[in-house]
Structures are given as structure tokens and as C-alpha cells.
C-alpha positions as CSV (number, residue, x, y, z in Angstrom):
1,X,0.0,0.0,0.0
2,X,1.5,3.5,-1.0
3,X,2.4,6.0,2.0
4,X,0.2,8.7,3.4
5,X,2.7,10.8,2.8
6,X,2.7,9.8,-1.4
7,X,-0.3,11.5,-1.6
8,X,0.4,14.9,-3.3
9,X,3.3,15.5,-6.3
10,X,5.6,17.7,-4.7
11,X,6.5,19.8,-8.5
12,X,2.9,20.5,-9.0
13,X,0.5,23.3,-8.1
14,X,-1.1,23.8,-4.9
15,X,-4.7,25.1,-4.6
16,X,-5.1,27.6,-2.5
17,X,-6.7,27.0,1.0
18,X,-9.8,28.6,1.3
19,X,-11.1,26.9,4.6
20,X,-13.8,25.6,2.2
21,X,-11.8,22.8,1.5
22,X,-8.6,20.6,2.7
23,X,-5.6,20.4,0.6
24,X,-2.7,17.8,1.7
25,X,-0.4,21.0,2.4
26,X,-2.5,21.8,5.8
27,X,-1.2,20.5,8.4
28,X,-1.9,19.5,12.5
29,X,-5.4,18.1,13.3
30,X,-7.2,18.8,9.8
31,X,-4.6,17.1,8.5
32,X,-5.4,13.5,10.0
33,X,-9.3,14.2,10.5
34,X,-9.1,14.0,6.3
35,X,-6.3,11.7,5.5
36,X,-7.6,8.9,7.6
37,X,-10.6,8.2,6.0
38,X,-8.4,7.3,2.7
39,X,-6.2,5.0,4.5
40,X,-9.6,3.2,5.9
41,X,-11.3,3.0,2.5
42,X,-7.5,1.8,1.1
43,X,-8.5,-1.3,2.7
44,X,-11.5,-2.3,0.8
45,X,-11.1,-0.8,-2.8
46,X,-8.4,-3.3,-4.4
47,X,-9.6,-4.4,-7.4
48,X,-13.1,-2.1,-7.6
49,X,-14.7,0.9,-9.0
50,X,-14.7,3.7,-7.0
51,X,-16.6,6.9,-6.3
52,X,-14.8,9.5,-4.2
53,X,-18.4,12.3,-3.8
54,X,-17.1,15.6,-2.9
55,X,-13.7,14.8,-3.8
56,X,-12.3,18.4,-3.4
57,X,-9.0,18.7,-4.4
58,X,-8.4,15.3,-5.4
59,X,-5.5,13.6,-3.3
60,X,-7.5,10.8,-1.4
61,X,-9.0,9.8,-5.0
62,X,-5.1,10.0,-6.2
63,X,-4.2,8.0,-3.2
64,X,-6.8,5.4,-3.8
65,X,-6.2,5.0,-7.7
66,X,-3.2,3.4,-6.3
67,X,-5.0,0.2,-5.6
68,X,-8.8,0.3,-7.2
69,X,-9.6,-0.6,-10.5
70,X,-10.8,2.6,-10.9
71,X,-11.6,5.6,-9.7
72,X,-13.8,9.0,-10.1
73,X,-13.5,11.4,-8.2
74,X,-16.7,13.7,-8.4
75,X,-17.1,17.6,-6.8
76,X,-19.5,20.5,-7.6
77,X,-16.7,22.9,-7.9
78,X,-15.4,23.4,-11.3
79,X,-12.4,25.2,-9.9
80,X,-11.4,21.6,-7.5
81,X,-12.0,19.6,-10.8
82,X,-9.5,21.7,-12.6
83,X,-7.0,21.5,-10.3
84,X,-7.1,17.7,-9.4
85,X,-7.3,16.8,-13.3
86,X,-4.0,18.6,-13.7
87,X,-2.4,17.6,-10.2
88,X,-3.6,14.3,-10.2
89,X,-2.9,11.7,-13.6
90,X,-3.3,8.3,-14.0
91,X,-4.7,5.7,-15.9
92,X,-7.4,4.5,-13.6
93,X,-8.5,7.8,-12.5
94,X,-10.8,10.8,-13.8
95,X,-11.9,13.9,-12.6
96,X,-16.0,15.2,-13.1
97,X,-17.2,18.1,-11.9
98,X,-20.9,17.1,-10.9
99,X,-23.9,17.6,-7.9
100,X,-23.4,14.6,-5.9
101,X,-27.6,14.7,-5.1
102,X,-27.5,13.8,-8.2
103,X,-24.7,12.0,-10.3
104,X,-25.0,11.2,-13.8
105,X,-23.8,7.6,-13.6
106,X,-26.4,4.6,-15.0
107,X,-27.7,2.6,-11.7
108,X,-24.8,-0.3,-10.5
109,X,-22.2,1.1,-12.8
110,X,-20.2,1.9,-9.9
111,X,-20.6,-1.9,-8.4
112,X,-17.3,-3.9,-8.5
């Protein structure tokens, strides 16, 4: 399993932290209240299709890419999805701005 601390690219851009949402660059308390809930999910998404809601920024969907079969990480701001599709790149992982009341994904394409 990758590192915690593998979650970000150090060479690429940092969104700016708002207070509206968490970036990997905060540190202290926020820092673990956010990451943690990756690390937990890490241990049931091997080999499945994922769907991180409210993605913000995009690291725990990065960090989870690492093992699922896929992931998408979905948010309602267009200015997170920007960021995380340029930050965050790999095969198994997309970006899509989106409501999460209501996704436009077909019913059980997201069951593994």
C-alpha cells in the first residue's frame, strides 16, 4: 500500500486553501481528520470501481487510484476539478465536476 505521505506530487501546483476545503499541504489536526478516512477506505477498494463524492482537491482519490480498479473522483466545484485533473494523472483515475444529489452515472455502474 503506498504511504500517506505519497499522496500529493511535490512539483505540482497547490490550490489555495480557502477553509472551504482541505488540501494535503494543511497541516496538524485537519490534517489527520481528512487523510484517515483514505487510509480506511484503502483497505476495501483493491480491485473495484470507486466513487470519491465531494472529492475536493483530489488527493485521497489519487491516493486510492493506487489500488482500485478505478476511480472518479466527483465535486460541484469546477475550480477543484481543474485543479485535481492537472495535479492528479493516472490511468485508472478521472476527474468530473458534478452535484453529488445527483450523479450522472447509470444505476450499478459503480458496483465492482
Amino acid at each position: 500500500m503506498r504511504r500517506v505521505n505519497e499522496l500529493t506530487k511535490e512539483s505540482s501546483p497547490v490550490l489555495e486553501f480557502s477553509g472551504e476545503r482541505f488540501t494535503p499541504e494543511c497541516v496538524r489536526e485537519i490534517w489527520y481528520e481528512h487523510v484517515h478516512r483514505y487510509v480506511l477506505a484503502a483497505e476495501v477498494v483493491a480491485g473495484r470501481r470507486v466513487l470519491d463524492a465531494a472529492c475536493g482537491e483530489g488527493y485521497g482519490s489519487h491516493y486510492l487510484a493506487g489500488l482500485a480498479k478505478h476511480v472518479t473522483g466527483v465535486d460541484i466545484s469546477p475550480q477543484s476539478i481543474t485543479h485535481a485533473s492537472a495535479r492528479y494523472q493516472a490511468a485508472n483515475l478521472s476527474f468530473l465536476q458534478a452535484d453529488c444529489r445527483s450523479l450522472p452515472f447509470p444505476d450499478g455502474i459503480l458496483i465492482a
